[in-house]
PyMOL Python script that loads the backbone (N, CA, C, O; Angstrom):
from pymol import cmd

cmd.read_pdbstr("""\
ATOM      1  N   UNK A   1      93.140 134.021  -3.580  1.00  0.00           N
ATOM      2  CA  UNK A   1      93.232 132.566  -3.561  1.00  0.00           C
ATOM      3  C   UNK A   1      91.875 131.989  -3.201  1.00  0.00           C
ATOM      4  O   UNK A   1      91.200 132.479  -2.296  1.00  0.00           O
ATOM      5  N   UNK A   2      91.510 131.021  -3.865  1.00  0.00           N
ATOM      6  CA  UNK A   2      90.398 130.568  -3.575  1.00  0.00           C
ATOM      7  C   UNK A   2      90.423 129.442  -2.323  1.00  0.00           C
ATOM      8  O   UNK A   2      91.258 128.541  -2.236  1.00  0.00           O
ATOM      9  N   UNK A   3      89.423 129.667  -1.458  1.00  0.00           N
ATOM     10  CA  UNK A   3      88.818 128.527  -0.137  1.00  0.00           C
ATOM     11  C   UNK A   3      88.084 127.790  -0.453  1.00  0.00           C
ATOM     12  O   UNK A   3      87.175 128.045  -1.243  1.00  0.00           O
ATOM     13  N   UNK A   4      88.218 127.042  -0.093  1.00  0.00           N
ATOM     14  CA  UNK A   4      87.012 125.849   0.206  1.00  0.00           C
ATOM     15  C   UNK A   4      86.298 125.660   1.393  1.00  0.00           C
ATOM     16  O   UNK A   4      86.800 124.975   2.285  1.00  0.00           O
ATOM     17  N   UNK A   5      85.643 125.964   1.474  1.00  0.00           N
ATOM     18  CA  UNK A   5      84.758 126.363   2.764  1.00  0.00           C
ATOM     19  C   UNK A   5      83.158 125.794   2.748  1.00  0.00           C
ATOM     20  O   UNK A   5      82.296 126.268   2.009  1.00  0.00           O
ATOM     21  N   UNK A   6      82.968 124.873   3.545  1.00  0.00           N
ATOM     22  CA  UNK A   6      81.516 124.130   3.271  1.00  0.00           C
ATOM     23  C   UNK A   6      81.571 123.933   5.099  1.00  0.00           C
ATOM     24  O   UNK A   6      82.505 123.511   5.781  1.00  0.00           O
ATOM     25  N   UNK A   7      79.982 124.493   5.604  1.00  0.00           N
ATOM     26  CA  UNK A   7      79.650 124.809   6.952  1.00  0.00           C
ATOM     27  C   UNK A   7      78.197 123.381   6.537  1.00  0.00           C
ATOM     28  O   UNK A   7      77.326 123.233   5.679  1.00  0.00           O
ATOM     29  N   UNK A   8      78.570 122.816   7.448  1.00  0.00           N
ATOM     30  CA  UNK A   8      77.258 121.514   7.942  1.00  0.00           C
ATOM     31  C   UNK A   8      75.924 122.712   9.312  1.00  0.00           C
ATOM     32  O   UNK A   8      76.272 123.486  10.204  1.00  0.00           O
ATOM     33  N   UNK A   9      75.184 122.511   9.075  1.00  0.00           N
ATOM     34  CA  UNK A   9      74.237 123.143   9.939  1.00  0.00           C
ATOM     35  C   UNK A   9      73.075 122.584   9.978  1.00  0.00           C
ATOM     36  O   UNK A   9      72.865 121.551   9.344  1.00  0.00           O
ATOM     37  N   UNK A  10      71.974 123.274  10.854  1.00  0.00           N
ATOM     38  CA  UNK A  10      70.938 122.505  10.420  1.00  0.00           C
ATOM     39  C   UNK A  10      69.722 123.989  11.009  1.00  0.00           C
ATOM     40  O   UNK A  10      69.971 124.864  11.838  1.00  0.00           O
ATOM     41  N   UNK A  11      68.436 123.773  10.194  1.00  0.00           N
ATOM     42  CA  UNK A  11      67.767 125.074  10.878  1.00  0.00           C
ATOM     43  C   UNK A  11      67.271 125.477  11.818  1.00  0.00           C
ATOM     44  O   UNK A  11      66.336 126.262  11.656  1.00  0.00           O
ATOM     45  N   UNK A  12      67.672 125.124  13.152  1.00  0.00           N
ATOM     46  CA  UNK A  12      67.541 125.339  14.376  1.00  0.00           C
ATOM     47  C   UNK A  12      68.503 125.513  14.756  1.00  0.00           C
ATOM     48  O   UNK A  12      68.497 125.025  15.886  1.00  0.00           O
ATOM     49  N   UNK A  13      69.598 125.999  14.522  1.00  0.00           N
ATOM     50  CA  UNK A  13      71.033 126.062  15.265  1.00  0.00           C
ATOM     51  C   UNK A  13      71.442 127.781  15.140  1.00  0.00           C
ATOM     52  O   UNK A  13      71.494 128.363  14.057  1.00  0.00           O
ATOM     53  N   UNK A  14      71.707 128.424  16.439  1.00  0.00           N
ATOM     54  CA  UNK A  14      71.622 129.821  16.400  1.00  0.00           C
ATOM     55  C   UNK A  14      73.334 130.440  16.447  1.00  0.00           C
ATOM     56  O   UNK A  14      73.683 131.620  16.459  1.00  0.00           O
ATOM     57  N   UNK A  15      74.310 129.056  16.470  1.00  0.00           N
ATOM     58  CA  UNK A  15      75.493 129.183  16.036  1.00  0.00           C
ATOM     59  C   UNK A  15      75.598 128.755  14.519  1.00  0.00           C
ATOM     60  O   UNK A  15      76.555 129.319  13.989  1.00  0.00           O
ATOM     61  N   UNK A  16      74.973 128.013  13.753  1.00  0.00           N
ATOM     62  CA  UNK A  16      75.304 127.773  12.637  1.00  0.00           C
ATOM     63  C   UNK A  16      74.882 129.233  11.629  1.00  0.00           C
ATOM     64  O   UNK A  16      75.280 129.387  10.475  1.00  0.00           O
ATOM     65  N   UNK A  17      74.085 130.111  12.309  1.00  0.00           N
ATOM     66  CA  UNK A  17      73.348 130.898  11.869  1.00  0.00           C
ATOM     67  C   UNK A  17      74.195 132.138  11.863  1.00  0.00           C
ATOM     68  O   UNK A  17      74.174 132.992  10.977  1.00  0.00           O
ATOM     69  N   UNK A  18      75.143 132.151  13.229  1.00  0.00           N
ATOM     70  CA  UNK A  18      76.379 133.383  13.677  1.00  0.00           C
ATOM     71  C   UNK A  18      77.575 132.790  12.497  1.00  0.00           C
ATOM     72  O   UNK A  18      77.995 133.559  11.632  1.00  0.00           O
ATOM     73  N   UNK A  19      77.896 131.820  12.555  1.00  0.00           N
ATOM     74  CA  UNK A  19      78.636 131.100  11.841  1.00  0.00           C
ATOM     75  C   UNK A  19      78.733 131.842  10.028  1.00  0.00           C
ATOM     76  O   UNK A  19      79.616 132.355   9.341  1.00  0.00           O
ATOM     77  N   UNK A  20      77.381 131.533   9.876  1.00  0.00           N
ATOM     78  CA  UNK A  20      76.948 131.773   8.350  1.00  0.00           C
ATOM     79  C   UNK A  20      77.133 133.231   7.842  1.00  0.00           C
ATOM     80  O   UNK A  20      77.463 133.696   6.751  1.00  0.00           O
ATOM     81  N   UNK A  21      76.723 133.899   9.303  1.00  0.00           N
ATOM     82  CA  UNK A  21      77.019 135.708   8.687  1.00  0.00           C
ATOM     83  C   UNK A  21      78.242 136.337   9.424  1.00  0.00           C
ATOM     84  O   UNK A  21      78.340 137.533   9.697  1.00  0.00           O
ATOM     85  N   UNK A  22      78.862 135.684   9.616  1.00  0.00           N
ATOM     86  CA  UNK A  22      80.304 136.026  10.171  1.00  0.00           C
ATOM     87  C   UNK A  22      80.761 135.781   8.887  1.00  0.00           C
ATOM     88  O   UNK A  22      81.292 136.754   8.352  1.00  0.00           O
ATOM     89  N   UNK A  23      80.692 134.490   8.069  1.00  0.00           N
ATOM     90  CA  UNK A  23      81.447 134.590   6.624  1.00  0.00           C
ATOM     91  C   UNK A  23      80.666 135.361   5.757  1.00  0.00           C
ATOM     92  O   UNK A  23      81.377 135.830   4.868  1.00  0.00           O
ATOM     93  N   UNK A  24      79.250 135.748   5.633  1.00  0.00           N
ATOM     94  CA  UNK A  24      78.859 136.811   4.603  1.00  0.00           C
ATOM     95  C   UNK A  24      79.662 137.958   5.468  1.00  0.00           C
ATOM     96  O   UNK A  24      80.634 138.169   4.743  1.00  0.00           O
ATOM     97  N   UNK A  25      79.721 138.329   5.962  1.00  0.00           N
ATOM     98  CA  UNK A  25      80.310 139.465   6.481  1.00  0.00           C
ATOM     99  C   UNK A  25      81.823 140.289   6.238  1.00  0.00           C
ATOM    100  O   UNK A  25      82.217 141.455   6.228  1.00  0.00           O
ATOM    101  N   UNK A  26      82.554 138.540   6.002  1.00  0.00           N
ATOM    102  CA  UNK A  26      83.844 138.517   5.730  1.00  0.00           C
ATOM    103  C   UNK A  26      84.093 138.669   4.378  1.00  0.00           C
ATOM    104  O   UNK A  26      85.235 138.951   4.014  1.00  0.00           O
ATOM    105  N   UNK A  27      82.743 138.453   3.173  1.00  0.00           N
ATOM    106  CA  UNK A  27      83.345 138.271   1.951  1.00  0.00           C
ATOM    107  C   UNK A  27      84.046 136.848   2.167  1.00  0.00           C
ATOM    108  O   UNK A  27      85.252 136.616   2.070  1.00  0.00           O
ATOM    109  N   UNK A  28      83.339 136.225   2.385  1.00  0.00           N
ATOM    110  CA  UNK A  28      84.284 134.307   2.876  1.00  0.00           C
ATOM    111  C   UNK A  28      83.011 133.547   1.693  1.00  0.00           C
ATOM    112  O   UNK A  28      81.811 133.462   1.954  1.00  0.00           O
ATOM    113  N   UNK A  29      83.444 133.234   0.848  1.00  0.00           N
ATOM    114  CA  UNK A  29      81.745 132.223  -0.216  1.00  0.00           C
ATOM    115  C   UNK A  29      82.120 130.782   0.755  1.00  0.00           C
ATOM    116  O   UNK A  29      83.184 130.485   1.298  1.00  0.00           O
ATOM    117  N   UNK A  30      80.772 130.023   0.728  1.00  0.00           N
ATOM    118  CA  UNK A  30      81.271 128.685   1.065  1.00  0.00           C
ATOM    119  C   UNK A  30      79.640 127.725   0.763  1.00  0.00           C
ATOM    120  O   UNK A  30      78.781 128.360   0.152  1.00  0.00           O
ATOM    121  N   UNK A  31      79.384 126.666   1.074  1.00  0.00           N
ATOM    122  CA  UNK A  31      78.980 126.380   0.422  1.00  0.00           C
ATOM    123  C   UNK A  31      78.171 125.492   1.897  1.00  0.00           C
ATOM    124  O   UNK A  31      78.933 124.979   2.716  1.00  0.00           O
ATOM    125  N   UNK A  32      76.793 125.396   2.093  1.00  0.00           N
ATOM    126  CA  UNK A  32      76.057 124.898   3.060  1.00  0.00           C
ATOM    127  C   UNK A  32      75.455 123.691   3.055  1.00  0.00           C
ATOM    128  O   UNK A  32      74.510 123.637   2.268  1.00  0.00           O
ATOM    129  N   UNK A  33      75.716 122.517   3.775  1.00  0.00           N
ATOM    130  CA  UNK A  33      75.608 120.920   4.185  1.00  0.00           C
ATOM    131  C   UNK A  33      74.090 121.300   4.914  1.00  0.00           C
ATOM    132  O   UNK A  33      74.388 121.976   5.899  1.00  0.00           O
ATOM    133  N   UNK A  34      72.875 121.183   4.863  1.00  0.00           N
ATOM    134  CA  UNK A  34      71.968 120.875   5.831  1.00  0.00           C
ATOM    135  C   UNK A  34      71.865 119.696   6.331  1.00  0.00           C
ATOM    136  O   UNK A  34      70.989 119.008   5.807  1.00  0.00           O
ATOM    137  N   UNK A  35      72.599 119.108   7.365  1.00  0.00           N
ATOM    138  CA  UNK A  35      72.667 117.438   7.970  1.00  0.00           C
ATOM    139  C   UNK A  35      71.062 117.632   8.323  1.00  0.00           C
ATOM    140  O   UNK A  35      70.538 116.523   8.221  1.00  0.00           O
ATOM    141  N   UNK A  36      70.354 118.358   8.598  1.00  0.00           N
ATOM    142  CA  UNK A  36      68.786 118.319   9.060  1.00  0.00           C
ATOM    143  C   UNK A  36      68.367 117.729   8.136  1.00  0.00           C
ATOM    144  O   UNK A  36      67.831 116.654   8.405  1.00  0.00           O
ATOM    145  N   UNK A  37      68.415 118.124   6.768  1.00  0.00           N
ATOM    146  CA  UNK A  37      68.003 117.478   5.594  1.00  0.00           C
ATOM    147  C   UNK A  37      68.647 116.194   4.941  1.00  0.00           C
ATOM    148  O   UNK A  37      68.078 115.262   4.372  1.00  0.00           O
ATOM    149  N   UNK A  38      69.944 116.394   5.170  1.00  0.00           N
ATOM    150  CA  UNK A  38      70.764 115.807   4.260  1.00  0.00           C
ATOM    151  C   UNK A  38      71.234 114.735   5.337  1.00  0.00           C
ATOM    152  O   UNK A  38      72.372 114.930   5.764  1.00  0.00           O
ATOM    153  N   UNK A  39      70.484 113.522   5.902  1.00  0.00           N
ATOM    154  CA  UNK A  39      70.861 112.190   6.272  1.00  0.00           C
ATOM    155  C   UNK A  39      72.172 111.750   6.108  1.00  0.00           C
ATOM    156  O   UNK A  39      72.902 111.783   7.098  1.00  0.00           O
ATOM    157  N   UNK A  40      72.507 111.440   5.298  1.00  0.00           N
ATOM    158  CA  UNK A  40      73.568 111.064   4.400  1.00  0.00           C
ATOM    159  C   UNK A  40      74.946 111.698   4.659  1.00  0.00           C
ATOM    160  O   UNK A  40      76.021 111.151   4.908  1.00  0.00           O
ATOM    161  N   UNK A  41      74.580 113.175   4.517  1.00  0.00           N
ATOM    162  CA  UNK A  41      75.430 114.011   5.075  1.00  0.00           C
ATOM    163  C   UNK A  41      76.094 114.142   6.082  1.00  0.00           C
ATOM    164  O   UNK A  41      77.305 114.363   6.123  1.00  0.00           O
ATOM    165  N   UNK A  42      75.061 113.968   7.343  1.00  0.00           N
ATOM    166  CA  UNK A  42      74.982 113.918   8.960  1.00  0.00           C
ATOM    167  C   UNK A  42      75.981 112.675   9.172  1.00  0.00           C
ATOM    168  O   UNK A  42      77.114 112.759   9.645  1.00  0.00           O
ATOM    169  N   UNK A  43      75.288 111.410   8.692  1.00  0.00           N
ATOM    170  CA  UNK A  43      76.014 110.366   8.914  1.00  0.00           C
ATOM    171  C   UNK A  43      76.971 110.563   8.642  1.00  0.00           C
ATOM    172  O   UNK A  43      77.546 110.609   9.729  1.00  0.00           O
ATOM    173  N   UNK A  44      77.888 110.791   7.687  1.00  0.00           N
ATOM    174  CA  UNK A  44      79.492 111.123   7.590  1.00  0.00           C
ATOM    175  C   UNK A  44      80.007 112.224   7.981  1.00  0.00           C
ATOM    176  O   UNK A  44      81.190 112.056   8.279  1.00  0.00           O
ATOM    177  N   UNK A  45      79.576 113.512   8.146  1.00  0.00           N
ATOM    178  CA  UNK A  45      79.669 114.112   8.975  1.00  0.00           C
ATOM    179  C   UNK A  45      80.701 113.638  10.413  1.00  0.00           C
ATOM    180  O   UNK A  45      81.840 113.941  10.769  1.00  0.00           O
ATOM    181  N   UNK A  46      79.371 112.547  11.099  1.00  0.00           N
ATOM    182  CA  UNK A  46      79.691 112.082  12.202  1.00  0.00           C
ATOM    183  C   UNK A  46      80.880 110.981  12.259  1.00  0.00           C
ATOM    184  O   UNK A  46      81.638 110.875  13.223  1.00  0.00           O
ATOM    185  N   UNK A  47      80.916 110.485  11.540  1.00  0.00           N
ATOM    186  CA  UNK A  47      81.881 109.459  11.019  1.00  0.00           C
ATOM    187  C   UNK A  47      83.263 110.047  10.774  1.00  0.00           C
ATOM    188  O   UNK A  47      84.261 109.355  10.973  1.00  0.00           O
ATOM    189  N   UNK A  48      83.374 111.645  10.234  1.00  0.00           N
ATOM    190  CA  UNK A  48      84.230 111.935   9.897  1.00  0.00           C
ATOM    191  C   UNK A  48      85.475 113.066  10.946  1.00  0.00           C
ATOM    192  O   UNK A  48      86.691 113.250  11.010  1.00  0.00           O
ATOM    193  N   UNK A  49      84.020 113.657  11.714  1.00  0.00           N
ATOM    194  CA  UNK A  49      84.719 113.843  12.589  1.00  0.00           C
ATOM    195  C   UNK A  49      84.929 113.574  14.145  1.00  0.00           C
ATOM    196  O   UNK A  49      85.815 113.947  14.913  1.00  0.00           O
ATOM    197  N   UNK A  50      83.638 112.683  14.358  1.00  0.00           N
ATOM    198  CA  UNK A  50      83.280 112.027  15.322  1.00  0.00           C
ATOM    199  C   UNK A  50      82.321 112.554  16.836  1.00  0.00           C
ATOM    200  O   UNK A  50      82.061 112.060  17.933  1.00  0.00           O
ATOM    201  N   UNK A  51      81.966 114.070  15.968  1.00  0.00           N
ATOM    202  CA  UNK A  51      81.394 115.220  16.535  1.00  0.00           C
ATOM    203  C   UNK A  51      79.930 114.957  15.672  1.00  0.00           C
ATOM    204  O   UNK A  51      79.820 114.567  14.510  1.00  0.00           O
ATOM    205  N   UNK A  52      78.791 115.327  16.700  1.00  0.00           N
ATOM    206  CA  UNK A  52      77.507 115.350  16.234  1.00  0.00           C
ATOM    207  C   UNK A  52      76.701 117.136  16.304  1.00  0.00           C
ATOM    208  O   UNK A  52      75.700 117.591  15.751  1.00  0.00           O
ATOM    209  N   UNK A  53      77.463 117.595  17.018  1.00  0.00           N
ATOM    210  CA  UNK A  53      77.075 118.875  17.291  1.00  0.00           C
ATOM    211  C   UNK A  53      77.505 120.092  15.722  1.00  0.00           C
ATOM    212  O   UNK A  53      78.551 119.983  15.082  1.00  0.00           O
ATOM    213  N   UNK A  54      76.171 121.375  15.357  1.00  0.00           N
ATOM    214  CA  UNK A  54      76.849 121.918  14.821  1.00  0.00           C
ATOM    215  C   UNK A  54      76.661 123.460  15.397  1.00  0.00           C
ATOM    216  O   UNK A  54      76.102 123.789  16.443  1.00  0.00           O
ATOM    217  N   UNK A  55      77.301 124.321  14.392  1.00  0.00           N
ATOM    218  CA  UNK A  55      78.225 124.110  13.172  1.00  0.00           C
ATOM    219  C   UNK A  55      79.392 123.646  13.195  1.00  0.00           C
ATOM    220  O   UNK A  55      80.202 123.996  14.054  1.00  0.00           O
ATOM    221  N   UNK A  56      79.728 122.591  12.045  1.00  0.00           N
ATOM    222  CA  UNK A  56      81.082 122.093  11.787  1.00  0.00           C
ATOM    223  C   UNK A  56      81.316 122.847  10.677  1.00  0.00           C
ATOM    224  O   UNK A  56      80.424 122.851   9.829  1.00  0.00           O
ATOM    225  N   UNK A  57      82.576 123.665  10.420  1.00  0.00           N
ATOM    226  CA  UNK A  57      82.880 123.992   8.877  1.00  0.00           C
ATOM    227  C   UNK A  57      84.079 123.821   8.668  1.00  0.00           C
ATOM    228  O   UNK A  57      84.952 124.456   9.259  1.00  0.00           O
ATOM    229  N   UNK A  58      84.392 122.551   7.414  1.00  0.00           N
ATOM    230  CA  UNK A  58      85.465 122.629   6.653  1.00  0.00           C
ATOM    231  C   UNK A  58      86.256 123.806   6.005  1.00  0.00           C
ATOM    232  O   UNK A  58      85.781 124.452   5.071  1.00  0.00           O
ATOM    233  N   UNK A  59      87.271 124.012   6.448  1.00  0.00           N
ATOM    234  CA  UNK A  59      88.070 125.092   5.976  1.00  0.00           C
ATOM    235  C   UNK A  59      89.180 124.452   4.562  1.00  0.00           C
ATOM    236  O   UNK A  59      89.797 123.530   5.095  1.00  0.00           O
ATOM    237  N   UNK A  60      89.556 124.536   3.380  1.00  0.00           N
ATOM    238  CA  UNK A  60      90.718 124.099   3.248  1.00  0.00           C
ATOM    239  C   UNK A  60      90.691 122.914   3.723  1.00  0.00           C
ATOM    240  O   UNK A  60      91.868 122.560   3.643  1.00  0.00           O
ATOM    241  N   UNK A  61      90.123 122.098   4.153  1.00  0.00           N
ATOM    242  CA  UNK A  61      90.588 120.234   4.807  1.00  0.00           C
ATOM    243  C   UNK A  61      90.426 120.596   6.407  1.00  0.00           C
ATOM    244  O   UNK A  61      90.035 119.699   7.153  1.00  0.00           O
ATOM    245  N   UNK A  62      90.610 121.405   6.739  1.00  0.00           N
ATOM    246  CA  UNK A  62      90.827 121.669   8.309  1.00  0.00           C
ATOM    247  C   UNK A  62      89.388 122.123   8.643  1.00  0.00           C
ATOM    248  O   UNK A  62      88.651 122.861   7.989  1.00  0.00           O
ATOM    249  N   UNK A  63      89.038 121.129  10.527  1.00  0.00           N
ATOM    250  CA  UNK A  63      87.924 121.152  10.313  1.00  0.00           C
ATOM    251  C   UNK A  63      87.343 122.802  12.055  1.00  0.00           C
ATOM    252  O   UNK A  63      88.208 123.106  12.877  1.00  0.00           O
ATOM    253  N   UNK A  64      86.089 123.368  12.110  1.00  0.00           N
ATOM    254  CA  UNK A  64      85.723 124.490  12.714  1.00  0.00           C
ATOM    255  C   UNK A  64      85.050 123.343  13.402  1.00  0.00           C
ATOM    256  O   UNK A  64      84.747 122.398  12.674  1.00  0.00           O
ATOM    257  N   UNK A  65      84.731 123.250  14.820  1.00  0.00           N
ATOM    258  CA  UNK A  65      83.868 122.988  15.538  1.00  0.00           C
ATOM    259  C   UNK A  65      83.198 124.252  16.186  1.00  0.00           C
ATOM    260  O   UNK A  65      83.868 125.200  16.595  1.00  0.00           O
ATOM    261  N   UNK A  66      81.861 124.201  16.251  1.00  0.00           N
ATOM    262  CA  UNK A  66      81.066 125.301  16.420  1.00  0.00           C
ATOM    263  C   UNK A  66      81.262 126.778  16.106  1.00  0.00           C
ATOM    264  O   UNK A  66      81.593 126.929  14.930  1.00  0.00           O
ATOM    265  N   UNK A  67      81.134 128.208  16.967  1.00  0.00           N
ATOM    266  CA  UNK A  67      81.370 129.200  16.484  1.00  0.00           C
ATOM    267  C   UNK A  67      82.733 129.536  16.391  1.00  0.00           C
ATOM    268  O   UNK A  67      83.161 129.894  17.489  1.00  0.00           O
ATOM    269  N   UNK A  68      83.876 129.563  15.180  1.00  0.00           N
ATOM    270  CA  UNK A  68      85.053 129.857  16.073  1.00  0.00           C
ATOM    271  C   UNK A  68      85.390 131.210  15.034  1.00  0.00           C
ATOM    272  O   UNK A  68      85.197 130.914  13.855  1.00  0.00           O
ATOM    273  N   UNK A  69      85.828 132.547  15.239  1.00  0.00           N
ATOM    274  CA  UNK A  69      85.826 133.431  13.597  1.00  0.00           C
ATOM    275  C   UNK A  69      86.904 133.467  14.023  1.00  0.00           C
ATOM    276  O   UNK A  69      87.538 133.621  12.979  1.00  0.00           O
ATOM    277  N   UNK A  70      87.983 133.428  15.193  1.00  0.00           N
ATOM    278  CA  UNK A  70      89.106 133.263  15.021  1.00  0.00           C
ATOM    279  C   UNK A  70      89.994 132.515  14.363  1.00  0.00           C
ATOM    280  O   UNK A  70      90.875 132.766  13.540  1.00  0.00           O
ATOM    281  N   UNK A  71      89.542 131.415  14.953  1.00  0.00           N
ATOM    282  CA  UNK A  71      89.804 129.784  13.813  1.00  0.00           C
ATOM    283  C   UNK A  71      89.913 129.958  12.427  1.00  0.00           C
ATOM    284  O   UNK A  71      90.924 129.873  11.729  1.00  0.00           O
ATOM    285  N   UNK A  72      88.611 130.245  12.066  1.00  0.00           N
ATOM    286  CA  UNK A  72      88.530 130.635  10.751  1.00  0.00           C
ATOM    287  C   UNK A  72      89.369 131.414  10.113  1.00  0.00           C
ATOM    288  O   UNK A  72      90.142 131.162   9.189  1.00  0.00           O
ATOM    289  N   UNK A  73      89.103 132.593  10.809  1.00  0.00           N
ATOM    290  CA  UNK A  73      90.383 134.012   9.863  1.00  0.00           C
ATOM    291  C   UNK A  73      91.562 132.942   9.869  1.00  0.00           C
ATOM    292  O   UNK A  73      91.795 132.610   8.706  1.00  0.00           O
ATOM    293  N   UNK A  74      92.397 132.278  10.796  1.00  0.00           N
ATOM    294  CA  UNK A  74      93.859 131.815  10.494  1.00  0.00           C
ATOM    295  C   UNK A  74      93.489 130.893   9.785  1.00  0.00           C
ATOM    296  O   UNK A  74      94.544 130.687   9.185  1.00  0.00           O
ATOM    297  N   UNK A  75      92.674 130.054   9.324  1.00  0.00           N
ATOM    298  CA  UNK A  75      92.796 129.073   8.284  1.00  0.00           C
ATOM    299  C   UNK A  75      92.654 129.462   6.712  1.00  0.00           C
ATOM    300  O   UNK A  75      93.115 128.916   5.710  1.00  0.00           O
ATOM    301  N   UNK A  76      91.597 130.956   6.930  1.00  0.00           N
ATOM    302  CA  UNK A  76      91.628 131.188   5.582  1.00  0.00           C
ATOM    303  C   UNK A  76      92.648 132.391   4.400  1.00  0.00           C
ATOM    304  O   UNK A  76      93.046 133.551   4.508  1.00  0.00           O
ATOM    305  N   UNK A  77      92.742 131.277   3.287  1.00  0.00           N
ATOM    306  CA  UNK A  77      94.314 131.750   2.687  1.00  0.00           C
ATOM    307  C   UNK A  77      93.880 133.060   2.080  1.00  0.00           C
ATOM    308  O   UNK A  77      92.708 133.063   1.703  1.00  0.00           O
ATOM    309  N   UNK A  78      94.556 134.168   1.902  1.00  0.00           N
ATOM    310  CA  UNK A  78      94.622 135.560   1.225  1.00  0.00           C
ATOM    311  C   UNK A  78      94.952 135.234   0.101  1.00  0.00           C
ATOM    312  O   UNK A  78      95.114 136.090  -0.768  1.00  0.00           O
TER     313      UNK A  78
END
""", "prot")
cmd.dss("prot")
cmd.show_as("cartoon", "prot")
cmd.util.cbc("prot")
cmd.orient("prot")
């Protein structure tokens, strides 16, 4: 079954970084937000979940605040 999985980060963040190879690790694809870069991004981001800190990663609609691989494994569908 396919995920939808998109992680917001930015390149100084040494959880967005655990974050990122916890899903290469898993065989998890997803797809990377740089709010460092991506203004635009950040701003709704923040708007959306009302959290400024990352990593945030959308699972499926459901959202990861910082490192969680527990979180993750139960959100993502087999």
């Amino acid at each position: 079954m396919n995920n939808e999985v998109t992680v917001y980060s930015t390149n100084t963040c040494p959880y967005c970084d655990m974050m990122k190879s916890f899903l290469n690790q898993n065989n998890i694809s997803f797809t990377e937000v740089n709010v460092q870069i991506d203004q635009v991004a950040a701003q709704k981001l923040v708007e959306t979940t009302g959290q400024m800190g990352v990593p945030q990663t959308n699972i499926n609609g459901q959202w990861v605040l910082g490192f969680d691989p527990d979180r993750v494994l139960a959100l993502i569908k087999a």
